[in-house]
C-alpha positions as CSV (number, residue, x, y, z in Angstrom):
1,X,69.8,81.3,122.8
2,X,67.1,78.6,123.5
3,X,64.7,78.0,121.0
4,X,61.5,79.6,122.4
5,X,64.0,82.6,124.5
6,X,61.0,85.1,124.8
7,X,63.5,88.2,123.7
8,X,62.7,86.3,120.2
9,X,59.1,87.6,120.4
10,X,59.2,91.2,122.0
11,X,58.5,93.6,119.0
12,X,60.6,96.2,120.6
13,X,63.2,94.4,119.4
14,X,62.3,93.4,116.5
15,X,64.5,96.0,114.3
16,X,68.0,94.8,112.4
17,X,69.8,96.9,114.8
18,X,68.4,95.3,118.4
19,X,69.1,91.9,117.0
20,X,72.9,93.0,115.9
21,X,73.8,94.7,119.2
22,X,72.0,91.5,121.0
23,X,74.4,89.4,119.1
24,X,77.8,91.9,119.0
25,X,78.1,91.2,123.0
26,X,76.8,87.6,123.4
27,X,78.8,86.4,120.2
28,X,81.9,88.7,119.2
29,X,83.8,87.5,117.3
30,X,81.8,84.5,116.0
31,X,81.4,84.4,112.0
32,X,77.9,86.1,111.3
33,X,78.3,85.5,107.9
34,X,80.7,83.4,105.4
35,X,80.6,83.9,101.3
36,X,81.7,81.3,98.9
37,X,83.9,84.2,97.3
38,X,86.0,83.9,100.9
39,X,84.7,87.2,102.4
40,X,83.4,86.7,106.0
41,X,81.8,88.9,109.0
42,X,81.7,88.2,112.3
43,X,78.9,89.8,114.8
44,X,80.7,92.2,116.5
45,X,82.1,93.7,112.9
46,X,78.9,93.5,111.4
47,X,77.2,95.9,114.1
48,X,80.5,98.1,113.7
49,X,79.9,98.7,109.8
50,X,76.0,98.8,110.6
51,X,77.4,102.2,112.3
52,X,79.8,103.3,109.8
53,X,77.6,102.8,106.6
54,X,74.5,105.0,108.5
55,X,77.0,107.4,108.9
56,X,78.3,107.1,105.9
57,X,74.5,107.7,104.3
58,X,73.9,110.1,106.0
59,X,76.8,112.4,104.6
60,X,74.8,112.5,101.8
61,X,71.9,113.7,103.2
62,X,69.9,110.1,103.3
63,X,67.3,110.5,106.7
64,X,65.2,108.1,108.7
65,X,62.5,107.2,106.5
66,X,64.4,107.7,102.7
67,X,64.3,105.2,100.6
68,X,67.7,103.9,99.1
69,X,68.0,101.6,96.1
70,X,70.5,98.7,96.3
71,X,71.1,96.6,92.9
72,X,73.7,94.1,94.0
73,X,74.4,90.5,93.1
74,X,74.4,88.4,96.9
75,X,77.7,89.1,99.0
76,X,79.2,90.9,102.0
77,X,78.8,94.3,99.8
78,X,74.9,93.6,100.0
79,X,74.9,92.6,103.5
80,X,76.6,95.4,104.4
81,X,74.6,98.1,102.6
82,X,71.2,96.6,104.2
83,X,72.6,96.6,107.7
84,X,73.6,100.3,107.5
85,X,70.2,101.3,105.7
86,X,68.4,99.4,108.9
87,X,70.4,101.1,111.2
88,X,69.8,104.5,110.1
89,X,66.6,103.9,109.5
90,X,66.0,103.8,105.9
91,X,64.1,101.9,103.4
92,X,66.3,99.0,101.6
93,X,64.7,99.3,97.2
94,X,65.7,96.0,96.4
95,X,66.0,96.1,93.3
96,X,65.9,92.7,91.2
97,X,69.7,92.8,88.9
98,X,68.3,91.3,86.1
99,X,66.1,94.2,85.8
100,X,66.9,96.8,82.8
101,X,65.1,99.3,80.8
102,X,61.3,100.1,81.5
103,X,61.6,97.5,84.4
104,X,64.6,99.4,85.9
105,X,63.2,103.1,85.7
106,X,59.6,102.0,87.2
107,X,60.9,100.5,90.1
108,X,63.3,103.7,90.7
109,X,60.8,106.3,89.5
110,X,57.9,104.6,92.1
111,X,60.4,104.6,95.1
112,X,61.9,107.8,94.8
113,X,65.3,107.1,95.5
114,X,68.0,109.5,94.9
115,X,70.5,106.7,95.7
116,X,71.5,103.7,94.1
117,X,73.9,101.4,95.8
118,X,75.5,99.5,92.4
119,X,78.4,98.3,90.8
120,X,80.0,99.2,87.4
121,X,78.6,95.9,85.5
122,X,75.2,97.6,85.9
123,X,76.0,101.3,85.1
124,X,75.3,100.5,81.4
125,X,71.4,99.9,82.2
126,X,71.4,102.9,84.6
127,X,72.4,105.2,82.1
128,X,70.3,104.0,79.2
129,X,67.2,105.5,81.3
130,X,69.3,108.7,82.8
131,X,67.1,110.9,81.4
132,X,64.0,109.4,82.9
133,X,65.1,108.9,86.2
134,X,63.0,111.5,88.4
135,X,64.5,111.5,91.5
136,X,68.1,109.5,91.4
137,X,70.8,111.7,91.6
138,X,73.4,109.5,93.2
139,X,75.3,106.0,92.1
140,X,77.4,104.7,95.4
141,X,79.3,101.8,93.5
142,X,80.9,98.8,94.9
143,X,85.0,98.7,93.4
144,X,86.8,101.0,91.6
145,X,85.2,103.5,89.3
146,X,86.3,102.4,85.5
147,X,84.2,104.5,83.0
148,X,80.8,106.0,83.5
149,X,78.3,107.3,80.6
150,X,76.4,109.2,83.4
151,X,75.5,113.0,82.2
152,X,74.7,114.4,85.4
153,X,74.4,111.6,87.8
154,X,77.2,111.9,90.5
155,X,79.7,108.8,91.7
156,X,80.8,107.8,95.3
157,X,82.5,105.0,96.7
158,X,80.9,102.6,98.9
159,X,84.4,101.6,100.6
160,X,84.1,105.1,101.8
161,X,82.1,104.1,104.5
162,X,85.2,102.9,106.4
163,X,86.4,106.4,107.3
164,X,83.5,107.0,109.6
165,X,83.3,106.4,112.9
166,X,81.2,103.5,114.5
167,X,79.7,105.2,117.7
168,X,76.1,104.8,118.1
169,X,73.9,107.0,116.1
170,X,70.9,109.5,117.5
171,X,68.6,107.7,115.4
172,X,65.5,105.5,116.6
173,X,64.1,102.8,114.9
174,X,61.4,100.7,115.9
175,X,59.2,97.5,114.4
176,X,56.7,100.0,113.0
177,X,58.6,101.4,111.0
178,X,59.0,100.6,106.9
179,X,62.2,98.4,106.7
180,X,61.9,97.6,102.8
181,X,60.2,97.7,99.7
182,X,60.4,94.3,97.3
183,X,58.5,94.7,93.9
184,X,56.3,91.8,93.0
185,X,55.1,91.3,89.4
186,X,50.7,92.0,89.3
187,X,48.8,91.1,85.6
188,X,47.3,94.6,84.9
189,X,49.7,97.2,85.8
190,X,53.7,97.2,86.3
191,X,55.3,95.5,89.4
192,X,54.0,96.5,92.6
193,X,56.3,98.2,95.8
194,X,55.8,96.2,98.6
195,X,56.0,98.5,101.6
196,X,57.5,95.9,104.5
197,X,57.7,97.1,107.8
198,X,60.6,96.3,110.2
199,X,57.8,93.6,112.1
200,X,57.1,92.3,109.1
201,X,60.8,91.4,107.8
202,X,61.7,89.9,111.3
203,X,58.4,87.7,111.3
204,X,59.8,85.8,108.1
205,X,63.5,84.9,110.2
206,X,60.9,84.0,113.3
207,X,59.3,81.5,111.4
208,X,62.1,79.7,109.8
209,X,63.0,79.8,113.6
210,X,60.2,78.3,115.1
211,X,58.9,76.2,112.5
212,X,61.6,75.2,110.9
213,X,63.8,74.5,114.4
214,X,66.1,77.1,113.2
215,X,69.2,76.7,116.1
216,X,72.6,78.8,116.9
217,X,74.3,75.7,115.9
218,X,73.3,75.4,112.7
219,X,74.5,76.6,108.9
220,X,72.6,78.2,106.7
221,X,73.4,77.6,102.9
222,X,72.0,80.6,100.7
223,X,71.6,80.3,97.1
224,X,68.4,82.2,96.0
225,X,68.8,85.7,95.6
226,X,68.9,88.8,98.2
227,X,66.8,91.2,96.8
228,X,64.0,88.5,97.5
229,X,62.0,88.2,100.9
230,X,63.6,84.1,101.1
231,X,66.8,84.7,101.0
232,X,67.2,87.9,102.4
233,X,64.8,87.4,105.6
234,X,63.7,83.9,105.7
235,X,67.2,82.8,105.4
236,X,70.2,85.6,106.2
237,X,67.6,87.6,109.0
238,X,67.0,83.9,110.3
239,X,70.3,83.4,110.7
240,X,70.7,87.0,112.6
241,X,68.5,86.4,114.7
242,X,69.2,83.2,116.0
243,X,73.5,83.9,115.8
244,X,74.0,81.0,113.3
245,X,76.9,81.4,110.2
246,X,75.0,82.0,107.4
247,X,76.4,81.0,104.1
248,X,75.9,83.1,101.2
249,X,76.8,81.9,97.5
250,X,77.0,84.8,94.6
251,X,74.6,82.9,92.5
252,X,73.0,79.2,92.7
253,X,74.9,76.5,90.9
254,X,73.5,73.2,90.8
255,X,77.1,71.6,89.9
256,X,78.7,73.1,93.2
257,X,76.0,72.7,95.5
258,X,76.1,69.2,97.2
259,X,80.4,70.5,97.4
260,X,79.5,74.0,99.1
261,X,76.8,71.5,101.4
262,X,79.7,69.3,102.1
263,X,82.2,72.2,102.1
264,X,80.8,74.3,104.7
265,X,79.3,72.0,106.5
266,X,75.4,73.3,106.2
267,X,72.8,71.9,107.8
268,X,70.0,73.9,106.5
269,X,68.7,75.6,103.0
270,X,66.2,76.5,101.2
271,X,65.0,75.9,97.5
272,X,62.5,77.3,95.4
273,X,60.9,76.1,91.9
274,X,63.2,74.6,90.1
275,X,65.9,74.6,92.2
276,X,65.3,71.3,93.6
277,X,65.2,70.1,90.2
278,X,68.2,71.4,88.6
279,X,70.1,69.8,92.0
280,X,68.5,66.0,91.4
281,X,69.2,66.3,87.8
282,X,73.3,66.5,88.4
283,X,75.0,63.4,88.8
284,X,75.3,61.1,91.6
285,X,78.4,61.7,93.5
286,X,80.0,60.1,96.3
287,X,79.2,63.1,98.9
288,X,75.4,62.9,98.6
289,X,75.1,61.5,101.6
290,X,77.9,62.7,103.0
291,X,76.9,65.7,104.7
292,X,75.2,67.7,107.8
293,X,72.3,68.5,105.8
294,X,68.9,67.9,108.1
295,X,66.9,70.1,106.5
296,X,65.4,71.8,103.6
297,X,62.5,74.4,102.7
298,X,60.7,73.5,99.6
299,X,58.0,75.9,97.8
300,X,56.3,73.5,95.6
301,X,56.3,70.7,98.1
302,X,55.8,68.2,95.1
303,X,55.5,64.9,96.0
304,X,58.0,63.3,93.6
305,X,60.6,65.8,94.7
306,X,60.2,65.3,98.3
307,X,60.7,61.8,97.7
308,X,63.8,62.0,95.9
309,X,65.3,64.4,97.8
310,X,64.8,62.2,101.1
311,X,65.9,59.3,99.5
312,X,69.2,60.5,97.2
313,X,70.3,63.1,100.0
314,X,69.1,61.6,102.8
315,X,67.8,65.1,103.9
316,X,65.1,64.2,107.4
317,X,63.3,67.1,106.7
318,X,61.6,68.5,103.5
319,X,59.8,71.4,104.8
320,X,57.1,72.5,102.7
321,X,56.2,75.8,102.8
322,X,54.1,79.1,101.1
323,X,54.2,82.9,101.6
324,X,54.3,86.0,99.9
325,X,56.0,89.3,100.0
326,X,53.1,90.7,101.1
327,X,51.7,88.5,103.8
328,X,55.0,86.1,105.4
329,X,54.8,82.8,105.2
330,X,51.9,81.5,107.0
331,X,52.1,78.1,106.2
332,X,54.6,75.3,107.2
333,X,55.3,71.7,107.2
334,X,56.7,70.6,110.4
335,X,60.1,68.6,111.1
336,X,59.4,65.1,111.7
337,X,56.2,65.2,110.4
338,X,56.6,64.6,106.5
339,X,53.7,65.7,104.5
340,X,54.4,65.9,100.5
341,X,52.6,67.6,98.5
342,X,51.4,70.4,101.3
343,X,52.6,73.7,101.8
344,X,51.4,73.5,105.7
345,X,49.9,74.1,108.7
346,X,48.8,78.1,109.5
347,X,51.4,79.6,111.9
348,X,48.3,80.4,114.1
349,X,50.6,82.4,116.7
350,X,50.7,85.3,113.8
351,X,48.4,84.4,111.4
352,X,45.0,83.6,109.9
353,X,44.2,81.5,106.8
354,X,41.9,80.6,105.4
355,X,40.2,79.0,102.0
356,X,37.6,80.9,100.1
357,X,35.1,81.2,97.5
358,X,37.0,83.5,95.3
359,X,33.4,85.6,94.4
360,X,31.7,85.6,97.8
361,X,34.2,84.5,100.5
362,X,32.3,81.9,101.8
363,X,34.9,79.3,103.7
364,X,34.8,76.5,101.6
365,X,34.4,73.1,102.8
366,X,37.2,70.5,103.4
367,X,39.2,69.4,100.5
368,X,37.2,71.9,98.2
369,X,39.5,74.6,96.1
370,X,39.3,78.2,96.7
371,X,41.1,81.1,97.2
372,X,44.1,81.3,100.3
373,X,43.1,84.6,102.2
374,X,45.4,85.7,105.0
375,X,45.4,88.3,107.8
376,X,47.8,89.0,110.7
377,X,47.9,89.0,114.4
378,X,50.9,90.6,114.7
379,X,50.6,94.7,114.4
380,X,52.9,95.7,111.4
381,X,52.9,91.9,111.0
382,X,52.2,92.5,107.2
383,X,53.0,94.7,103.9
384,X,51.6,98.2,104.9
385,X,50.2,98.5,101.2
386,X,51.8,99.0,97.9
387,X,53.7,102.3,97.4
388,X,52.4,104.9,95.8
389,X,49.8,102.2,94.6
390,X,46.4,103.1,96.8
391,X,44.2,101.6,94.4
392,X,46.1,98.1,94.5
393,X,46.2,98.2,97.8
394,X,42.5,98.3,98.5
395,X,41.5,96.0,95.2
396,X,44.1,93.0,97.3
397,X,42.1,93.8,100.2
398,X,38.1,92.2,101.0
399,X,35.9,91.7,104.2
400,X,39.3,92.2,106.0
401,X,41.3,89.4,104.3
402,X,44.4,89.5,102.0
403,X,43.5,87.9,98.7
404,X,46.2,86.3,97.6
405,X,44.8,84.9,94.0
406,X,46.5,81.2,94.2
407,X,44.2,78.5,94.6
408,X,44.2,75.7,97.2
409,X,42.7,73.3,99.5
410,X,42.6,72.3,103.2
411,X,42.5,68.7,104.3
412,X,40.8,67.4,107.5
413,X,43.9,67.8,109.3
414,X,44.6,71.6,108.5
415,X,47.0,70.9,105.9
416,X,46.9,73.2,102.8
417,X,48.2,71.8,99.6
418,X,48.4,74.9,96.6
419,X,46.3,73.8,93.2
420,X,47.2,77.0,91.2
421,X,47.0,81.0,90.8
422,X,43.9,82.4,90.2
423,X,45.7,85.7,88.8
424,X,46.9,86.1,85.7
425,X,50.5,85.9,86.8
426,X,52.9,83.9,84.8
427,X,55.5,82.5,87.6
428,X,59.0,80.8,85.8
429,X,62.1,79.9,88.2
430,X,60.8,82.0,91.4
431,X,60.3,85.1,89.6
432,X,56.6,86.6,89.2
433,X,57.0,88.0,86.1
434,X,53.7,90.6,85.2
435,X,52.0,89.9,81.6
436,X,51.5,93.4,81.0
437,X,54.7,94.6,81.9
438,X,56.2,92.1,79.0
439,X,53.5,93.0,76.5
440,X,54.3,96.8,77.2
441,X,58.1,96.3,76.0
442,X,57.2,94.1,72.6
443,X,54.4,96.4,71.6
444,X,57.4,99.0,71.4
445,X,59.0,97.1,68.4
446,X,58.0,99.3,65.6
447,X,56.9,96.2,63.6
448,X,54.3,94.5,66.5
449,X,50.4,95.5,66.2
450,X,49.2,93.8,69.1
451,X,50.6,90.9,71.9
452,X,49.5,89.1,74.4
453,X,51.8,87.2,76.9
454,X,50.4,84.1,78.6
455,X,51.5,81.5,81.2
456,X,51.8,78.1,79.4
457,X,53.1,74.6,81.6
458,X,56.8,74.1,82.1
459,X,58.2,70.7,81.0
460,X,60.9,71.0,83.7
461,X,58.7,69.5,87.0
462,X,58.4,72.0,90.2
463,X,59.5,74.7,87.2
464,X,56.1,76.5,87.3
465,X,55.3,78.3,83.8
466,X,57.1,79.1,80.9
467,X,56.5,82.6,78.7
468,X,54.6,82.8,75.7
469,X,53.8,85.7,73.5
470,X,50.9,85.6,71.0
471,X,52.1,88.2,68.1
472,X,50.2,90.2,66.0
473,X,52.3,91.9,63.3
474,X,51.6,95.3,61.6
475,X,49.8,94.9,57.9
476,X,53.2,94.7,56.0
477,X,55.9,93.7,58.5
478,X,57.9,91.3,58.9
479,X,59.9,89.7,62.1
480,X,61.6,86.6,62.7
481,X,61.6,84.9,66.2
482,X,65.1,84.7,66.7
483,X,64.9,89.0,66.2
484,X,62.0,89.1,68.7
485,X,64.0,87.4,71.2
486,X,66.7,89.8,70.8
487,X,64.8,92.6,70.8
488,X,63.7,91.2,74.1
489,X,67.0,90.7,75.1
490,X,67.7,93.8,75.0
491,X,64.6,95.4,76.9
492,X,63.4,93.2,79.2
493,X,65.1,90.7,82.3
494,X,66.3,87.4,81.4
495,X,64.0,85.8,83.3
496,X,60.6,87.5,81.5
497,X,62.3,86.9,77.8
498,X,59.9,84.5,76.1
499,X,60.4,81.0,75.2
500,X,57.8,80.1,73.0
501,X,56.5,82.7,70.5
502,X,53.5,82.5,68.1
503,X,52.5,84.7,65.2
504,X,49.1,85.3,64.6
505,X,46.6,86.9,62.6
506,X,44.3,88.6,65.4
507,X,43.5,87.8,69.0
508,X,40.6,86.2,70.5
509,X,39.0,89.3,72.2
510,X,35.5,89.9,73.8
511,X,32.4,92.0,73.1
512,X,34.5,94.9,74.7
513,X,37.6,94.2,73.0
514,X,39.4,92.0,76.1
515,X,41.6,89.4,75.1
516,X,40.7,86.6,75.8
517,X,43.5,85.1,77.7
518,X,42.2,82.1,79.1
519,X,41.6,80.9,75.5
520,X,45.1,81.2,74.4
521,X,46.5,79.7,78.1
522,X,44.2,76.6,77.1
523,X,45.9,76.5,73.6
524,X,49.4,75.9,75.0
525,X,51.9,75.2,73.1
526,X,50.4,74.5,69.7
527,X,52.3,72.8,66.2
528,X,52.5,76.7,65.4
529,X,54.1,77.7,68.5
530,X,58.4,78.7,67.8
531,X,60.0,77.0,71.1
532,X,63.4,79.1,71.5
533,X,65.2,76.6,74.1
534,X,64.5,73.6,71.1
535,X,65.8,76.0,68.3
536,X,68.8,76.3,70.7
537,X,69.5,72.4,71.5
């Protein structure tokens, strides 16, 4: 399909389901999809089990419209699970598989789903919070059942799905409709639902498409996770949409992935944070430039990491980039056109950006920081708010924009190049990782008065923040750092443990008893300050 085919911009088909029968009778038996782990898909199958799973679901009584849960490392098994959900009409939970305890149950709890498409490594978390669960009443499980410590949740098998038939299902599904809720991390409440409509999901493959010269020819490799709006639509959609083999790797690996570039012959990927990093930091080997690679999406665009990854990979493009779950990605660098250091030019066929005053959103002038604002062109073009979360939903919301809280500037040639976030969102590896949702699990432990969890600089460059926790112990108690971090461990995902950890006597506070945070984020990492990665080396 040429690049610019107008069937790629017709919202009526603009639903998982359109774009898998489109490709079922133009492509067949073409692979749709490829995984390091040796499974593979081709079009026509994948449209086949898109059938079978709806079915499937709705044998147990999932409808247009429910929401269903899926916790699953990348694979075919994920794939598979989303293209059934689209096709009946149902709202994909991803659901983040580091998450566990109080992260786990508020993301279930807010969506309401009474199913949970898992596997057994997880059922240990699930059943910790049982007895909190409000709605979830089902595990579907990928493999064998071993042992379960569910007390009244009930088991199925997701290989089930096979003994249903494929015929077309009664069932209609259109761009307006919600496609998927993504939870993003805020700073004064737990993470947020993102409620993504179907026009929405497909806008993120569009733009990898059309700025990013996305062609039927191509390979895309896919490292970053599923259950986040990159990988899952900015990459795999992509990929759908266009009928290119998408390339799908259970977790990133820096050591394998100029071999899996070389392997499988990619031509195309994507990075984010420290991925980059990790990459340039493993030795040189003989295949660096020995590969198809042309292109790459970065998100920082940092300067010294463009360079180096033009230089030791030979990549043409570094495509800079920046989005949100909640309002696309509006802003691209263009191939051929190297800019370091910018995230890009507005896609002004679906979007509007500007740069703000963050208190009266006044445009500022030209090469003056402010606030990114966005809006869309596109009907159902956007998040449709945050579930069950009104009141977030109108505070992100001002004189019609989309506040998005980072900080940036525009140059005299449209170009936007990110400064920092405004919010006070701590950000480590691609993961938004919410203060307060961190400070609400260690103010649990029996011997912790008061905490406050702040965003302090990352040594590793593009690697964003690193956690701190400012501790203030009960009158009495005692606690070590090394039996904080297991505690936290234990409650919280990997990626929100802390690194650094400081005990304190009180915290700075206001008149009205605030902490004040942007006292300790100015502090940093002080001769106090416990660094857990250095107590490790």
């Amino acid at each position: 399909m040429a690049l610019y085919d107008p069937a790629l911009h017709d919202p009526k088909q603009w639903v998982v389901d359109s774009v898998l029968r489109r490709q079922s009778r133009t492509r067949g038996d073409e692979t749709c999809i490829h995984t390091t782990a040796g499974d593979s898909i081709t079009f026509s199958r994948a449209q086949v089990v898109a059938n079978q799973v709806a079915r499937f679901l709705q044998s147990l009584h999932v409808a247009k419209g429910d929401t269903v849960a899926v916790m699953l490392p990348n694979g075919l098994d994920y794939c598979n699970a989303w293209f059934g959900i689209s096709r009946l009409g149902a709202i994909h939970v991803a659901i983040n598989t580091d998450y566990k305890g109080a992260f786990l149950k508020h993301v279930l709890n807010n969506s309401r789903a009474h199913i949970i498409i898992t596997e057994p490594g997880f059922f240990d978390r699930i059943a910790e919070i049982e007895d909190e669960l409000s709605d979830l009443t089902e595990v579907i499980t990928i493999g064998a059942v071993t042992s379960a410590k569910f007390r009244r949740l009930r088991i199925q098998n997701f290989g089930d799905y096979v003994n249903f038939n494929s015929s077309e299902l009664d069932v209609s599904v259109t761009y307006r409709d919600l496609a998927c809720i993504m939870y993003t991390s805020g700073t004064t409440g737990p993470a947020k639902g993102v409620l993504m409509p179907h026009a929405h999901t497909y806008l993120f493959g569009l733009g990898t498409i059309e700025n990013m010269r996305l062609t039927e020819s191509d390979t895309f490799y896919i490292v970053l996770p599923l259950f986040h709006a990159n990988a899952m639509f900015m990459q795999l959609y992509a990929s759908l949409i266009i009928g290119c083999t998408a390339v799908i790797r259970n977790r990133f690996s820096a050591s394998a992935w100029i071999h899996d570039i070389n392997h499988y012959q990619a031509t195309i990927t994507n990075s984010l944070g420290v991925v980059s990093t990790f990459v340039l930091n493993q030795p040189p080997s003989g295949m660096d430039k020995n590969h198809r690679l042309h292109t790459i999406g970065v998100a920082p665009n940092l300067p010294e990491l463009d360079a180096k990854l033009r230089e030791r990979f030979a990549i043409k493009n570094v495509i800079g980039l920046y989005g949100m779950t909640e309002v696309n990605i509006p802003l691209y660098t263009q191939p051929g056109l190297p800019r370091p250091g910018s995230c890009g030019k507005v896609w002004e066929k679906y979007y509007d950006v500007k740069i703000v005053d963050p208190e009266t959103d006044d445009e500022m002038p030209v090469r003056e920081v402010g606030e990114i604002v966005v809006r869309p062109k596109q009907p159902f073009g956007f998040m449709a708010g945050y579930n069950a979360m009104p009141g977030k939903t109108v505070e992100a919301w001002r004189n019609f924009w989309f506040h998005t809280g980072d900080a940036a500037w525009m140059d005299n040639d449209g170009y936007v190049y990110f400064v920092d976030r405004i919010k006070d969102c701590i950000r480590r590896r691609g993961e938004n990782i919410s203060s307060f949702e961190i400070e609400e699990v260690i103010c649990r432990h029996t011997a912790i008065a008061e905490v406050a969890a702040v965003a302090v600089e990352s040594p590793i460059p593009g690697g964003e923040d690193e956690v701190k926790v400012v501790v203030v112990l009960d009158p009495g108690q005692q606690l070590g750092h090394e039996d904080l971090v297991r505690y936290c461990e234990q409650h919280m995902p990997r990626f929100a443990v802390p690194r650094y950890i400081e005990f304190i006597a009180s915290l700075p506070k206001t008149p009205t008893s605030k902490v004040r945070k942007n006292l300790l984020r100015q502090d940093g990492v002080t001769p106090a300050t416990w660094d857990r990665e250095a107590k490790l080396s």
